[in-house]
PDB file of the backbone (N, CA, C, O) and the ligand in Angstrom, with CONECT records:
HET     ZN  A 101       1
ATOM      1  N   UNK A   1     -14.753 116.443  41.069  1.00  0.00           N
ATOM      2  CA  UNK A   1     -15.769 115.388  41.023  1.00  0.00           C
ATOM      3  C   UNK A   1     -16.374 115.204  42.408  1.00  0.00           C
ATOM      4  O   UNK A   1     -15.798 115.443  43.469  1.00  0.00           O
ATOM      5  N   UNK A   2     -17.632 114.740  42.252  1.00  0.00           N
ATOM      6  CA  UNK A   2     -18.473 114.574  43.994  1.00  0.00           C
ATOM      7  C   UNK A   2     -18.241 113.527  44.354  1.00  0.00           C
ATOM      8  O   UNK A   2     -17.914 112.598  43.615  1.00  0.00           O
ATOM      9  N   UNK A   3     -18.392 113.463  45.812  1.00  0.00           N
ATOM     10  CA  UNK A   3     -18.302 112.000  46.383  1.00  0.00           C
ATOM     11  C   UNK A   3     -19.611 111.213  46.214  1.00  0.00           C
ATOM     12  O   UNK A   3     -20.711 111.536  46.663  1.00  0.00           O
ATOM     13  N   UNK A   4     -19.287 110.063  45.447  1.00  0.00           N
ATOM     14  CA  UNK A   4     -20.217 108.636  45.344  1.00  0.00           C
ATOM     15  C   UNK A   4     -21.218 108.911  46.616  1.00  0.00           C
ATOM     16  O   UNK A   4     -20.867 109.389  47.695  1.00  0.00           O
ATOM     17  N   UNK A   5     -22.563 108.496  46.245  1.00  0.00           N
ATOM     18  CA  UNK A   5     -23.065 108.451  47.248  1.00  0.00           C
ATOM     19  C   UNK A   5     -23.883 107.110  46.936  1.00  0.00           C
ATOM     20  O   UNK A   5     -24.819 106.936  46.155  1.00  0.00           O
ATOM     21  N   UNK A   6     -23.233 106.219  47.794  1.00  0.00           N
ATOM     22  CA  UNK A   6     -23.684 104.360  47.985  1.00  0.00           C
ATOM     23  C   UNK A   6     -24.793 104.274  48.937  1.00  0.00           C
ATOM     24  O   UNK A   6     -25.398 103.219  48.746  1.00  0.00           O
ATOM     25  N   UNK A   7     -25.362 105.053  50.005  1.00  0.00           N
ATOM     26  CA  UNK A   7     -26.163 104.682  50.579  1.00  0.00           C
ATOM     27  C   UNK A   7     -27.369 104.219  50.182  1.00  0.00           C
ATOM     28  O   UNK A   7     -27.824 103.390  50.970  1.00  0.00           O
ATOM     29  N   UNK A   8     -28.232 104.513  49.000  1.00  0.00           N
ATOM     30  CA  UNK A   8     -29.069 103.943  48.419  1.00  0.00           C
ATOM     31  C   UNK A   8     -29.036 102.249  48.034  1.00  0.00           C
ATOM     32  O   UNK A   8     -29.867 101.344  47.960  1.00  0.00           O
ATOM     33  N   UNK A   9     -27.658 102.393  47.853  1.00  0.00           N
ATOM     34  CA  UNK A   9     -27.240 101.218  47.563  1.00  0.00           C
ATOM     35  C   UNK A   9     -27.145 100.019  49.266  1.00  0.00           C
ATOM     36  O   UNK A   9     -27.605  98.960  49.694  1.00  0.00           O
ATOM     37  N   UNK A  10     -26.555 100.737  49.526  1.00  0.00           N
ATOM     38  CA  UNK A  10     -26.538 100.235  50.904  1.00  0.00           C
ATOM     39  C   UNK A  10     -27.230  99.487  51.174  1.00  0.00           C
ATOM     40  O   UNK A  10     -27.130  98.262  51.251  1.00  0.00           O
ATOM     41  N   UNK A  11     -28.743 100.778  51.506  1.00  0.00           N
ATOM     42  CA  UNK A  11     -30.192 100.501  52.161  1.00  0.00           C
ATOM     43  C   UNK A  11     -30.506  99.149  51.429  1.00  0.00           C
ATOM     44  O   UNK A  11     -30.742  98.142  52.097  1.00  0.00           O
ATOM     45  N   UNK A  12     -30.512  99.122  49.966  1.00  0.00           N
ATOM     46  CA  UNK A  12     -30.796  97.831  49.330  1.00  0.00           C
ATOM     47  C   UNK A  12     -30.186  96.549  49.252  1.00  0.00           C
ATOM     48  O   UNK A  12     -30.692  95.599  48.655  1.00  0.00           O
ATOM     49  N   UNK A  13     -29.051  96.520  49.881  1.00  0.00           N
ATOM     50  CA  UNK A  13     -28.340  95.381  50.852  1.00  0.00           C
ATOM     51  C   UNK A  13     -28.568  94.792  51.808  1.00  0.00           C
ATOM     52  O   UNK A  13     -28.345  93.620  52.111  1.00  0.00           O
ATOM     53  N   UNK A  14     -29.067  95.663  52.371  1.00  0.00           N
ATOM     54  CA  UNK A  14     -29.677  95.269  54.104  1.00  0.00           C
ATOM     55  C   UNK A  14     -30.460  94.486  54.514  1.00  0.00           C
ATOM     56  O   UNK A  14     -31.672  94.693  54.447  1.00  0.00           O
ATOM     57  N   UNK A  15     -30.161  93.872  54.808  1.00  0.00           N
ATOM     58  CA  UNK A  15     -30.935  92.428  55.231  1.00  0.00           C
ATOM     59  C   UNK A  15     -32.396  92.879  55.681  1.00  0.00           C
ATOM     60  O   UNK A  15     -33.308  92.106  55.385  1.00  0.00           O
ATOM     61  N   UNK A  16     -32.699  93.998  56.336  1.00  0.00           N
ATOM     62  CA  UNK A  16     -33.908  94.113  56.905  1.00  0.00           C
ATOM     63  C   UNK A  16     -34.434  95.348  56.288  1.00  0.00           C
ATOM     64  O   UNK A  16     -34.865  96.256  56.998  1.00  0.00           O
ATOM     65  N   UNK A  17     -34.419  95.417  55.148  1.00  0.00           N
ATOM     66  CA  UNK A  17     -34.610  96.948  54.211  1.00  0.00           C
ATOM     67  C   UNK A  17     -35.950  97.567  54.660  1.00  0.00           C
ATOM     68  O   UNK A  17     -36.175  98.776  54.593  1.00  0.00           O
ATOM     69  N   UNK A  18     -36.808  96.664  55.116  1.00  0.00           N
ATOM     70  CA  UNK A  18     -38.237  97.484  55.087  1.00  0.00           C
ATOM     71  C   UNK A  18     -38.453  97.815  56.445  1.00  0.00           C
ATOM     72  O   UNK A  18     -39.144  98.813  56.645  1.00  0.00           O
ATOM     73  N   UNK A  19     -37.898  97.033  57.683  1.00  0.00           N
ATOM     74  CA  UNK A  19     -37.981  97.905  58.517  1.00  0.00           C
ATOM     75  C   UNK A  19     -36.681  97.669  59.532  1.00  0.00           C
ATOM     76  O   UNK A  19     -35.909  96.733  59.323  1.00  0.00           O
ATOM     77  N   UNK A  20     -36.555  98.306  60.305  1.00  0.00           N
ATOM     78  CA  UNK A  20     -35.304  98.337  61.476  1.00  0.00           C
ATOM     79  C   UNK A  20     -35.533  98.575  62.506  1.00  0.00           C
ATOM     80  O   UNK A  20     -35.921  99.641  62.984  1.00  0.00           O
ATOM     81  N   UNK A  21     -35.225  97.173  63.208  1.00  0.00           N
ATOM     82  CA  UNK A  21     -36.086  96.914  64.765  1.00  0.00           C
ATOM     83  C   UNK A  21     -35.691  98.249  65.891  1.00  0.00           C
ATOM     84  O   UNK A  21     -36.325  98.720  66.836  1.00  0.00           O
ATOM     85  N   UNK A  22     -34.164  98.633  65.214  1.00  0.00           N
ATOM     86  CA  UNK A  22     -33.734 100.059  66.108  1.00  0.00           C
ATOM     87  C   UNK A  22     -34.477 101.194  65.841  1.00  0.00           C
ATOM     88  O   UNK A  22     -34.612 101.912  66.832  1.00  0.00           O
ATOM     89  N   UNK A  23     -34.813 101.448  65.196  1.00  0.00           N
ATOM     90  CA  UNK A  23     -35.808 102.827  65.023  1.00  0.00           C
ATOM     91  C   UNK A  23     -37.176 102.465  65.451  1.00  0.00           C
ATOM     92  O   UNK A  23     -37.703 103.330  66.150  1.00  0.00           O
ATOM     93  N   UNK A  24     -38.043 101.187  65.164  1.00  0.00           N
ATOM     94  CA  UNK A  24     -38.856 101.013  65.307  1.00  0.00           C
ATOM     95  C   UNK A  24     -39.254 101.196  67.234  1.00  0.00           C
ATOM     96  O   UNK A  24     -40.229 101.571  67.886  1.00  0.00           O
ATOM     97  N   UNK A  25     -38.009 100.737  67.510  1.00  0.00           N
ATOM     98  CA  UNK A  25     -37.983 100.214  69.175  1.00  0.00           C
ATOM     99  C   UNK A  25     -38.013 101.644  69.711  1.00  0.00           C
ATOM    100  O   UNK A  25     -38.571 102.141  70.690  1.00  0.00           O
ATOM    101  N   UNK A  26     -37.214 102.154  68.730  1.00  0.00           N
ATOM    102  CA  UNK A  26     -36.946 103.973  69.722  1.00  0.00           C
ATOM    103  C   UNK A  26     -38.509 104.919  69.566  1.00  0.00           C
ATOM    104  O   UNK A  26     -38.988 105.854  70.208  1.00  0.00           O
ATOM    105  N   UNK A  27     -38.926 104.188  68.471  1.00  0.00           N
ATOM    106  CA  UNK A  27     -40.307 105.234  69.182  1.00  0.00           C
ATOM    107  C   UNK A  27     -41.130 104.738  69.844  1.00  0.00           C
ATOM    108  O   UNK A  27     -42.312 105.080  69.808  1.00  0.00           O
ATOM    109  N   UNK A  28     -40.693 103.890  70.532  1.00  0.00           N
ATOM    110  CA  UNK A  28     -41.475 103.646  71.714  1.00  0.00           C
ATOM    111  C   UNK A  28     -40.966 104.000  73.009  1.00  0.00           C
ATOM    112  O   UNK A  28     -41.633 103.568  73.949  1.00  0.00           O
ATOM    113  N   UNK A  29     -40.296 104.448  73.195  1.00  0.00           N
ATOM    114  CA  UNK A  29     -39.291 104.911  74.418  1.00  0.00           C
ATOM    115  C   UNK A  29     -39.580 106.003  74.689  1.00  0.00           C
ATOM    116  O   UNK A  29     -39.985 106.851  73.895  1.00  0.00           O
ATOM    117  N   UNK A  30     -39.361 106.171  76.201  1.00  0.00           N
ATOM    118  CA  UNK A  30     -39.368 107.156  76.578  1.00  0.00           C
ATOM    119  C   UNK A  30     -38.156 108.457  76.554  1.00  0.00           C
ATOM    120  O   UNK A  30     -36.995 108.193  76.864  1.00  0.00           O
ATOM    121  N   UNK A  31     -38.654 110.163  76.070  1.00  0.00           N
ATOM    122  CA  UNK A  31     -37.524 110.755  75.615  1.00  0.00           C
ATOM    123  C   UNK A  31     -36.394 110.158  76.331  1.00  0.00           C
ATOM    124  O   UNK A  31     -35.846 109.243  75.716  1.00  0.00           O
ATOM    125  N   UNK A  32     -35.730 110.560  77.910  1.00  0.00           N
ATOM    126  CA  UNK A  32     -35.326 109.958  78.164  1.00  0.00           C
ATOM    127  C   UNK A  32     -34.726 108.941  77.842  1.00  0.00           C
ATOM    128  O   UNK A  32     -33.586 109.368  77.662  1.00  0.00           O
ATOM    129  N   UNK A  33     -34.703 107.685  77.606  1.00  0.00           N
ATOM    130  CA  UNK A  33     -34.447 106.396  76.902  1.00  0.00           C
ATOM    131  C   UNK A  33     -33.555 106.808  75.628  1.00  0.00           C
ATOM    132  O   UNK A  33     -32.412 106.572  75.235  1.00  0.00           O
ATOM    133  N   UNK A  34     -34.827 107.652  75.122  1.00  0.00           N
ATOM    134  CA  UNK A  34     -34.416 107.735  73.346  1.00  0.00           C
ATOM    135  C   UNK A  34     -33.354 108.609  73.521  1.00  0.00           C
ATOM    136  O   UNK A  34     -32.406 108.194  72.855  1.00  0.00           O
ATOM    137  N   UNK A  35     -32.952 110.101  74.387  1.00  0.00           N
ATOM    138  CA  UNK A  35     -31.743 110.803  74.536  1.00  0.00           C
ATOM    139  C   UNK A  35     -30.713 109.571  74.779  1.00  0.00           C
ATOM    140  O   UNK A  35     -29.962 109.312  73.838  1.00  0.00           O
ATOM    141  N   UNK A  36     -30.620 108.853  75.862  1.00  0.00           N
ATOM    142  CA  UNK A  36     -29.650 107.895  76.081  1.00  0.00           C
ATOM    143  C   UNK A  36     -29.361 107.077  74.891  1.00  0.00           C
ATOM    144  O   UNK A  36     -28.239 107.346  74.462  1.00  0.00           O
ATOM    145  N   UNK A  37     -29.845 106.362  74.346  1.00  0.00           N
ATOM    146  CA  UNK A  37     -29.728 105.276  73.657  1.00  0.00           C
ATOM    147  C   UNK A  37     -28.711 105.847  72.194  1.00  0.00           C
ATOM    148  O   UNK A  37     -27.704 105.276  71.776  1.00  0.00           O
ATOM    149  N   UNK A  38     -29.484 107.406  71.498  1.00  0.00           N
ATOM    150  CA  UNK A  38     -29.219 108.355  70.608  1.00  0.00           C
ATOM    151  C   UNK A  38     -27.854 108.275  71.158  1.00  0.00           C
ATOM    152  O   UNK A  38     -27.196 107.487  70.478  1.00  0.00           O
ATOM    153  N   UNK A  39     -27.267 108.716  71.993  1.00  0.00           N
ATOM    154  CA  UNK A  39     -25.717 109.619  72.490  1.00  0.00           C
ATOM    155  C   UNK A  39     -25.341 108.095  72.743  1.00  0.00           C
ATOM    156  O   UNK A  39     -24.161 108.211  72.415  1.00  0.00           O
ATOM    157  N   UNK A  40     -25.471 106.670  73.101  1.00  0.00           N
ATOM    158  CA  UNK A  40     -24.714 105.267  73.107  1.00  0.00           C
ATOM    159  C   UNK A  40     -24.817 104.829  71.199  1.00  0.00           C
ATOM    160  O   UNK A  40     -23.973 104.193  70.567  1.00  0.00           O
ATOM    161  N   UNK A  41     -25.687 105.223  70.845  1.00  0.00           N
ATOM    162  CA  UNK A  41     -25.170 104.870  69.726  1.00  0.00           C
ATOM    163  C   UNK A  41     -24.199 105.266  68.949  1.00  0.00           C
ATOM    164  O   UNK A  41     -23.746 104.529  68.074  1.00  0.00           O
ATOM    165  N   UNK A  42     -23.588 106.938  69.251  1.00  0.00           N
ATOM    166  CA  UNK A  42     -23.177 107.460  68.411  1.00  0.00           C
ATOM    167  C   UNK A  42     -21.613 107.480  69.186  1.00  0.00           C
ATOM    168  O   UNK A  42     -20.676 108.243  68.952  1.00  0.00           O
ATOM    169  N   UNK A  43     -21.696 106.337  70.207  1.00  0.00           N
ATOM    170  CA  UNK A  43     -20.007 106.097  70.597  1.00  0.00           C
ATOM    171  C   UNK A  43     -19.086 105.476  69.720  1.00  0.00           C
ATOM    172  O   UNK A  43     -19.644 104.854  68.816  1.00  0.00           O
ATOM    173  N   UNK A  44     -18.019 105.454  69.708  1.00  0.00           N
ATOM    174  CA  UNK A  44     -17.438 104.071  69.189  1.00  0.00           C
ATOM    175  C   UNK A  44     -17.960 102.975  69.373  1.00  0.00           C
ATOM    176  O   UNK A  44     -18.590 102.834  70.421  1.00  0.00           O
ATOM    177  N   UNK A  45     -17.859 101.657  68.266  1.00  0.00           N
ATOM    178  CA  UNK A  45     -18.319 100.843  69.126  1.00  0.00           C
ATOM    179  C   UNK A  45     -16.970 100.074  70.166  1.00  0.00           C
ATOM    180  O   UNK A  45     -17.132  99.174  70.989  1.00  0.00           O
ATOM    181  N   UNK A  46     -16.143 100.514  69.934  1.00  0.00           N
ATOM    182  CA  UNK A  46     -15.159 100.443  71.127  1.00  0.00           C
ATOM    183  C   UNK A  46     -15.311 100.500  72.423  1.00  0.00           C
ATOM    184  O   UNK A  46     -14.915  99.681  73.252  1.00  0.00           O
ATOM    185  N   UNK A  47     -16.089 101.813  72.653  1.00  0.00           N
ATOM    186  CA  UNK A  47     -16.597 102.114  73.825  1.00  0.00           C
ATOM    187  C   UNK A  47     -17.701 101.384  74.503  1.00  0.00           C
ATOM    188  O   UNK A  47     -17.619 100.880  75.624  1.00  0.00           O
ATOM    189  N   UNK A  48     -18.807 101.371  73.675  1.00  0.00           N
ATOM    190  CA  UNK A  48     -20.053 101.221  73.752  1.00  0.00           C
ATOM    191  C   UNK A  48     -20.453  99.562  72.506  1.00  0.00           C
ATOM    192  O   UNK A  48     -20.739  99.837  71.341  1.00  0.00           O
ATOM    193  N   UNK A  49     -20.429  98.507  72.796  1.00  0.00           N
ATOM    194  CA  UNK A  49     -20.322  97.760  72.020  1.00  0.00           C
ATOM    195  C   UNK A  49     -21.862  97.458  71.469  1.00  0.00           C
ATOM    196  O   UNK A  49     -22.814  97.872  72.130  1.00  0.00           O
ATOM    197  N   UNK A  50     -22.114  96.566  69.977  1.00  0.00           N
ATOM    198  CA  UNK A  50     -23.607  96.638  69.683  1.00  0.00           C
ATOM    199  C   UNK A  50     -23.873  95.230  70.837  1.00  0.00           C
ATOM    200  O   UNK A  50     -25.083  95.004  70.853  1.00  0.00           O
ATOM    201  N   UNK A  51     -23.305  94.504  71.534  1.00  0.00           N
ATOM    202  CA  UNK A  51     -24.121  93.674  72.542  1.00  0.00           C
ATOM    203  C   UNK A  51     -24.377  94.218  73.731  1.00  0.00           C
ATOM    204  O   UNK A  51     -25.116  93.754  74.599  1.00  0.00           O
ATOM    205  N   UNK A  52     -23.800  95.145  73.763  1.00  0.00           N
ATOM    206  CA  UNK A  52     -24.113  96.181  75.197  1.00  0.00           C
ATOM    207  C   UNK A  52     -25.658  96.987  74.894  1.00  0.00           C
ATOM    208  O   UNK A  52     -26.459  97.080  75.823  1.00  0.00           O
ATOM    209  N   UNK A  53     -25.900  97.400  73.889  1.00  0.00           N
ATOM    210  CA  UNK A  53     -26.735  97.999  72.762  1.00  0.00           C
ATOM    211  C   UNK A  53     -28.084  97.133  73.033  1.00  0.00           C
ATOM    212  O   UNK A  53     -29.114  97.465  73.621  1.00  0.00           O
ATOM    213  N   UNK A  54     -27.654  95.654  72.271  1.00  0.00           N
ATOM    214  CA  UNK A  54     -28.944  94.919  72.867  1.00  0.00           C
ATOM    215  C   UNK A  54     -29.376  94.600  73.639  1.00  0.00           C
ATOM    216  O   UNK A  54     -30.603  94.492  73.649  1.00  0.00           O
ATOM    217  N   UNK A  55     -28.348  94.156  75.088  1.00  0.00           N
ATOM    218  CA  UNK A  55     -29.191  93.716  75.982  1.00  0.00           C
ATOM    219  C   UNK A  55     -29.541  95.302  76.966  1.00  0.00           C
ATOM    220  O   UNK A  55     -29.974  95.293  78.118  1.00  0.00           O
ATOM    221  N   UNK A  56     -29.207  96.612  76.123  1.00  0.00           N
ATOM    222  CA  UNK A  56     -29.837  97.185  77.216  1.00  0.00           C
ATOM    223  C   UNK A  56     -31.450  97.247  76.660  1.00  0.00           C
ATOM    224  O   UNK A  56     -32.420  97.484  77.379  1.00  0.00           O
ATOM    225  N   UNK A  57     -31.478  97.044  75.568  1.00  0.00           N
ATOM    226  CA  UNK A  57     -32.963  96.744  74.542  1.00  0.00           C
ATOM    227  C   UNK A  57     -33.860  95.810  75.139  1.00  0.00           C
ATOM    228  O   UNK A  57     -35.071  95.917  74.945  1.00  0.00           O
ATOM    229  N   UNK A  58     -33.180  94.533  76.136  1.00  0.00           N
ATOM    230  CA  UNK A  58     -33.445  93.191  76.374  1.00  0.00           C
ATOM    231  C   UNK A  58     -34.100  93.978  77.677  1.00  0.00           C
ATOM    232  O   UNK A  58     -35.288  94.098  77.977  1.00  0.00           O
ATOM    233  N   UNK A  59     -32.847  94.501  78.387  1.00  0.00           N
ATOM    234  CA  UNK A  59     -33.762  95.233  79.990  1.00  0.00           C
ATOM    235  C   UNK A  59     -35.127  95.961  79.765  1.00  0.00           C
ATOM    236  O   UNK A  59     -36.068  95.854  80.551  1.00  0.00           O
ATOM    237  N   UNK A  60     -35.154  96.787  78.504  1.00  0.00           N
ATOM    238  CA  UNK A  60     -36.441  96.931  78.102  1.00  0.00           C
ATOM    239  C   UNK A  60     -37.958  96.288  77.850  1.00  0.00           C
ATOM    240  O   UNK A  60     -39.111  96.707  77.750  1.00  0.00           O
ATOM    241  N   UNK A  61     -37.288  95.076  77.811  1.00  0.00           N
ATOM    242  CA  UNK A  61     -38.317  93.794  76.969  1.00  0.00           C
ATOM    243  C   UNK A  61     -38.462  94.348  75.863  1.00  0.00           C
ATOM    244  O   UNK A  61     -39.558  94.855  75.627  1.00  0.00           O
ATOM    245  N   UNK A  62     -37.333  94.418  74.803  1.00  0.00           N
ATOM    246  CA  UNK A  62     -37.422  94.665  73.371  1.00  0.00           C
ATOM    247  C   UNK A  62     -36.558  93.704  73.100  1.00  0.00           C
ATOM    248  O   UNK A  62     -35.474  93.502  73.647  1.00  0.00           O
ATOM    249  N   UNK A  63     -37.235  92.913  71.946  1.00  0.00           N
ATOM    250  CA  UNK A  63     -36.265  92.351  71.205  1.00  0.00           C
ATOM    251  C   UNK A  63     -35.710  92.930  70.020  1.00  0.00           C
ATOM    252  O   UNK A  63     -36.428  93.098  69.035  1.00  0.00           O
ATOM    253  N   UNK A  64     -34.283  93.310  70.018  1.00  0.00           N
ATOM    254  CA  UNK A  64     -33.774  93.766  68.880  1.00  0.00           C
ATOM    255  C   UNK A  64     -32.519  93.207  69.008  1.00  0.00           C
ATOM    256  O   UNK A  64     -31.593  93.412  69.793  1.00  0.00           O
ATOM    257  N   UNK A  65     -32.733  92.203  67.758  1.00  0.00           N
ATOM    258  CA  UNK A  65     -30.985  91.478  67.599  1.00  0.00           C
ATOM    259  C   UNK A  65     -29.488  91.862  67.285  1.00  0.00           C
ATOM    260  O   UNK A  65     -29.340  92.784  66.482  1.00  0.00           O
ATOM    261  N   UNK A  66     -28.740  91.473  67.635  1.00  0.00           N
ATOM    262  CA  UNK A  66     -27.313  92.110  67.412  1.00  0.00           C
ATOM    263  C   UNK A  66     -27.148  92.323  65.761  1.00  0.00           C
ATOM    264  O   UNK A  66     -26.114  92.972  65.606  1.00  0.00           O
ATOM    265  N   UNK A  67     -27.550  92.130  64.914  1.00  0.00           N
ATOM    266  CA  UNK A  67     -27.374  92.051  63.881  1.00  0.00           C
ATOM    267  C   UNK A  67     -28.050  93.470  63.311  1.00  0.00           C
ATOM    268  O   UNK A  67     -27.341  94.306  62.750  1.00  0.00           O
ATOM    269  N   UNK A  68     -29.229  93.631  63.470  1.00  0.00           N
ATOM    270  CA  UNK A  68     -30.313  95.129  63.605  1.00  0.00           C
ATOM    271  C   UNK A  68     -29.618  95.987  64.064  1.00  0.00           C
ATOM    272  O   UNK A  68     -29.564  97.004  63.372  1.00  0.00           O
ATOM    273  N   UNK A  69     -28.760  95.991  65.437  1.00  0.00           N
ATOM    274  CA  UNK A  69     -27.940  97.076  66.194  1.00  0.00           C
ATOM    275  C   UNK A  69     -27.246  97.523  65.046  1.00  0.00           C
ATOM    276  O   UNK A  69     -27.374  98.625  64.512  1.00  0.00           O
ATOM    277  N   UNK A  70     -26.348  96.406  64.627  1.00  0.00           N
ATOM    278  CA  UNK A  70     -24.836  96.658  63.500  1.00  0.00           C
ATOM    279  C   UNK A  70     -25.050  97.240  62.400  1.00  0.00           C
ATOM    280  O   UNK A  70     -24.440  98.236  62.012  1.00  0.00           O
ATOM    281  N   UNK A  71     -26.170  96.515  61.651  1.00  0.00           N
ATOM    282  CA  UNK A  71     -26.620  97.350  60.834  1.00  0.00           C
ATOM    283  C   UNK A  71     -27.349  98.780  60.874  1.00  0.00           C
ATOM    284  O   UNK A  71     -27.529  99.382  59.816  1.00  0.00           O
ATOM    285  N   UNK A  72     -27.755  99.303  62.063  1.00  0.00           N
ATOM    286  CA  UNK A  72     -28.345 100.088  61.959  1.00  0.00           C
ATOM    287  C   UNK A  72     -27.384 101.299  62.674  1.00  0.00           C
ATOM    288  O   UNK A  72     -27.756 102.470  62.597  1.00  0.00           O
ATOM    289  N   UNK A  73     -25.849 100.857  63.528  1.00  0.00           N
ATOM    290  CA  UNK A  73     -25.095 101.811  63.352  1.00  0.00           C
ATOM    291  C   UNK A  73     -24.157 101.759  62.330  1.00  0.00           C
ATOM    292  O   UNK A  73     -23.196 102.461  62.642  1.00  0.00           O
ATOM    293  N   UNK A  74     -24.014 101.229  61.235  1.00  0.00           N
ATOM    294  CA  UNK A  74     -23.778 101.382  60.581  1.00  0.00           C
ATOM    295  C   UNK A  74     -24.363 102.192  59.364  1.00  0.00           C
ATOM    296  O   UNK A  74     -23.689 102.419  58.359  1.00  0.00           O
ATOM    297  N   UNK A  75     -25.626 102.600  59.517  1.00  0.00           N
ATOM    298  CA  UNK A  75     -26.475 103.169  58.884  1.00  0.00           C
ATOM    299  C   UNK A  75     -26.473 102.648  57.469  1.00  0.00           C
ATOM    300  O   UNK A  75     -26.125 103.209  56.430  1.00  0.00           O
ATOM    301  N   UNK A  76     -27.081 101.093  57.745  1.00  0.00           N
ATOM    302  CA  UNK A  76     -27.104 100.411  56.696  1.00  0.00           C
ATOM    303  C   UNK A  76     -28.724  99.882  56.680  1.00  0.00           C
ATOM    304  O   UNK A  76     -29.238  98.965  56.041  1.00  0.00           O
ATOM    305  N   UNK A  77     -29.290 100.812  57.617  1.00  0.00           N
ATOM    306  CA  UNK A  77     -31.096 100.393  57.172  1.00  0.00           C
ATOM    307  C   UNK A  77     -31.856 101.930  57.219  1.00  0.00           C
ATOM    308  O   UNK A  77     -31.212 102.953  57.454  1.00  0.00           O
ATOM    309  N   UNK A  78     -32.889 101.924  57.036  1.00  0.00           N
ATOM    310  CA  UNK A  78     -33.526 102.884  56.354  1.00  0.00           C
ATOM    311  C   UNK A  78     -33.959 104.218  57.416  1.00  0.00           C
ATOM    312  O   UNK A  78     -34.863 105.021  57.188  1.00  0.00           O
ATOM    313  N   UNK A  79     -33.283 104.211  58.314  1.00  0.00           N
ATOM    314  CA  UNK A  79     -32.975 105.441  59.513  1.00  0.00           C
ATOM    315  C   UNK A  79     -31.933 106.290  58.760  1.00  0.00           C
ATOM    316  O   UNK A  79     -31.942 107.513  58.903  1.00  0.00           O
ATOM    317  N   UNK A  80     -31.155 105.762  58.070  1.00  0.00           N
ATOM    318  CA  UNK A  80     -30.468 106.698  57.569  1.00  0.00           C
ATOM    319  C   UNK A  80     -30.747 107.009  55.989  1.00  0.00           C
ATOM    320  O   UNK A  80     -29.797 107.337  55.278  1.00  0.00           O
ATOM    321  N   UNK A  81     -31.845 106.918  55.541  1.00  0.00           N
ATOM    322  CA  UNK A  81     -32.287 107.797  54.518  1.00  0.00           C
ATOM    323  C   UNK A  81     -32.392 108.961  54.828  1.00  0.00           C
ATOM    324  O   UNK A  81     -32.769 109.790  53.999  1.00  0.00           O
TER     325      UNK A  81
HETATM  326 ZN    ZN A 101     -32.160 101.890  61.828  1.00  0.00          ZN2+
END
């Protein structure tokens, strides 16, 4: 048998289904930026926590809330379709 695949389901949970301030924010960045930010997201968040996440968003002058971060490494908004 295959493994369930819930992400559809997911996406339709998500508080911010239609858009996600993290993807939205990354194409505005410079590669640079977007290499960094790509390789901090994909730490633990042990390592790399989602408030570390935002306020490096904040040094940007982006607002993207802790909540957008979580969900969106969690790949619970529509970046991960
Ligand atoms: Zn996202």
């Amino acid at each position: 048998m295959s493994e369930a695949d819930l992400s559809e389901f997911l996406c339709l949970s998500a508080p911010n289904q239609n858009t996600c301030k993290v993807g939205l924010a990354m194409e505005g960045l410079k590669t640079q930026d977007r290499v960094n930010l790509i390789a901090a997201l994909a730490q633990p968040k042990t390592i790399i926590r989602d408030g570390a996440i935002c306020k490096w968003f904040e040094a940007r002058d982006l607002r993207v809330s802790l909540t957008a971060v979580t969900v969106h490494r969690d790949g619970r908004c529509r970046c991960a379709r």
